[in-house]
N, C-alpha and C positions, 0 to 999 in steps of 0.2 A: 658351128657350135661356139657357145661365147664362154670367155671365162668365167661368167655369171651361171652359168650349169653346171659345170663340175663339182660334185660331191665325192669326197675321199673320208673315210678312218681307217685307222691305225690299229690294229689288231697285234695287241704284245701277250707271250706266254711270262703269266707272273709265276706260278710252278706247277706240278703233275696235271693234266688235267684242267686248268683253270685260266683263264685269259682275259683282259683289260681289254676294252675298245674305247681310243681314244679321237673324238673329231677335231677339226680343225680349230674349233672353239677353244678347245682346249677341255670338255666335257667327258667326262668318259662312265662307262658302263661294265660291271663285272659278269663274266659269263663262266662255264665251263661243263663238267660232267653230265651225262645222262643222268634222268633221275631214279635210273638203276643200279647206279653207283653207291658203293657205300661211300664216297666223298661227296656225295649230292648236297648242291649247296645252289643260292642262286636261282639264277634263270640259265637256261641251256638253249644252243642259240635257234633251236626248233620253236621252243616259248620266244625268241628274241622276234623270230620273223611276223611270228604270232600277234607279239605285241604290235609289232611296227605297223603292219596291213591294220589292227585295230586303232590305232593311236593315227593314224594315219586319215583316215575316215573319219574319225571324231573329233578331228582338227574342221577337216570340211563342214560336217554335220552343225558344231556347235557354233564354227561363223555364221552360220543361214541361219540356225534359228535363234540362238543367243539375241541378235540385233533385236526379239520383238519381245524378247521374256528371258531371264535367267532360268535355266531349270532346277526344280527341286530332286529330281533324280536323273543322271545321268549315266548308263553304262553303256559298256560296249560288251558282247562278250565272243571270243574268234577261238573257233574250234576246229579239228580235222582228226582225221587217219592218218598215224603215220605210217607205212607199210614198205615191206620189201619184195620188190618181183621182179622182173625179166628185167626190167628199166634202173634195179635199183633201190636203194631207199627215196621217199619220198614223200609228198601230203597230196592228202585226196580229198575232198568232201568238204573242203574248208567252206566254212560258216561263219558270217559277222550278222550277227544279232544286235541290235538297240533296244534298250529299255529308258524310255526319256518321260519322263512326267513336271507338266507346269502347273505349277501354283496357277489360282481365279485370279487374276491380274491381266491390268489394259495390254494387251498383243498376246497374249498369250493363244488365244483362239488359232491369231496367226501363226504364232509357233508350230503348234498343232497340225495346223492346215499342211505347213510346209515340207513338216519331217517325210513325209515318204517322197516327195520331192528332192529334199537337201541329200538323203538315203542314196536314191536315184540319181545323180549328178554325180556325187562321190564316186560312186562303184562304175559308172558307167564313162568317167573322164576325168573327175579330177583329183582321186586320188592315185599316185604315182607310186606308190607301196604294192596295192593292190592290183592298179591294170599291169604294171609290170611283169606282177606273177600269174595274173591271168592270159598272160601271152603265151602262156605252158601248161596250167592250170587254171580253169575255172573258178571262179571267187561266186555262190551266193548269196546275198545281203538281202536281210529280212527286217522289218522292225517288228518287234513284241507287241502285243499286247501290256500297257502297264495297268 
């Protein structure tokens, strides 16, 4: 393993409830309470993982097809269960959805062509977010209809 692998943040309690994630960058992110809480504020780190497996894919997605067209809509949207049983709390049924639409402009066809390719690639190896948690959990990755 090289030092060019290792990824670390910093996880500080700023007070009741609520917590800073800082990376090595020096970037940091605010997290904390269920969104049962009556201090519910933020993102909760169940929405952080959420995000991450989203943001994560749409980094892959948007190099592939970005290079042949900017898109005029772009989302991601990454859903689940979160559920408690014999194993625990946990997510089940997570779902990454794309909603991507290109303007009538020269590559854009190609854009098009590629997304459930670029979709595919992501989910199946190069997003590191995603296959990770799918070593425990299943991930499936859909594109929309736009």
């Amino acid at each position: 393993m090289s030092e060019n692998s290792k990824r670390s943040v910093v996880v500080e309690r700023t007070s009741s409830g609520r917590f800073v994630a800082v990376n090595a960058r020096g970037e940091s992110i605010s997290f904390g309470t269920s969104p049962d809480s009556d201090q519910a504020t933020g993102f909760t780190p169940v929405e952080l993982l959420l995000a991450a497996i989203g943001g994560c894919t749409a980094v892959d997605v948007d190099a592939a097809t970005g290079r042949h067209a900017d898109p005029t809509a772009f989302s991601v949207t990454v859903s689940g269960d979160k559920i408690s049983d014999e194993l625990g709390n946990h997510m089940t049924n997570l779902q990454v959805a794309f909603t991507v639409a290109f303007p009538d402009v020269e590559g854009a066809e190609r854009a098009r062509a590629i997304l459930p390719r670029a979709v595919k690639a992501s989910h199946d190896r190069l997003c590191t977010v995603s296959r990770t948690v799918e070593l425990g959990t299943p991930v499936t990755a859909t594109v929309a209809n736009s």
